[in-house]
N, C-alpha and C positions, 0 to 999 in steps of 0.2 A: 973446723968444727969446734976446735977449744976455744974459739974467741963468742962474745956475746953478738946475738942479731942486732946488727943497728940500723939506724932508722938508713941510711945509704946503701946496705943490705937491703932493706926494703924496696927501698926506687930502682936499685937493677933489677930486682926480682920480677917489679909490676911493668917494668922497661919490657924483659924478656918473656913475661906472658901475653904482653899486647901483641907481640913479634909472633911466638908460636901459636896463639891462638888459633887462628884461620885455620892452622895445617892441620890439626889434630879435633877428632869427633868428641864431643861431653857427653854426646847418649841423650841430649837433650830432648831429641824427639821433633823440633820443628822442621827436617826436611822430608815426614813419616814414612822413614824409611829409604827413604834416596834422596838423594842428592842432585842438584838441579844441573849437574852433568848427565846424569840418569844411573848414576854407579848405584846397587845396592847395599846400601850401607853396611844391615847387618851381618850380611854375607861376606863383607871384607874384611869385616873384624874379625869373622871368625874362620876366615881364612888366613889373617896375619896371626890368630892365636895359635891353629893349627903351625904356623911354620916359624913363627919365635917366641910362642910357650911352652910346645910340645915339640921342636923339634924335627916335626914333618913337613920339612918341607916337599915333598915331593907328593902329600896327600895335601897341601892347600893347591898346587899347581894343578894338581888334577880334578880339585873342584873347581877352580877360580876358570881352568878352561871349558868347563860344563854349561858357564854361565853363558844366556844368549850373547849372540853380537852387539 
């Protein structure tokens, strides 16, 4: 972090956001709402907040199990 950004900093950067992209939600909105698996999106979110924002895991597990099949 003491060194300056350089533009080779850059290209691994834009390297590893093409990589992670796919995996992780932007909130963009285009699958409204779910996911063309049929997962409910915002429902996940805020079940992974419940269980590594706050700590509860055992209150996401027990909504995440509430959700249909």
């Amino acid at each position: 972090m003491a060194e300056p950004h350089t533009d080779k900093d850059e290209q691994l950067l834009t390297q590893v956001l093409a990589y992670i992209s796919p995996l992780y939600c932007r909130m963009c909105g285009s699958c409204n709402g779910v996911c063309d698996k049929g997962v409910p999106v915002p429902d996940m979110l805020r079940f992974l907040t419940y269980a590594d924002g706050c700590g509860e895991f055992a209150l996401a597990r027990e909504r995440f199990l509430e959700l249909p099949a």
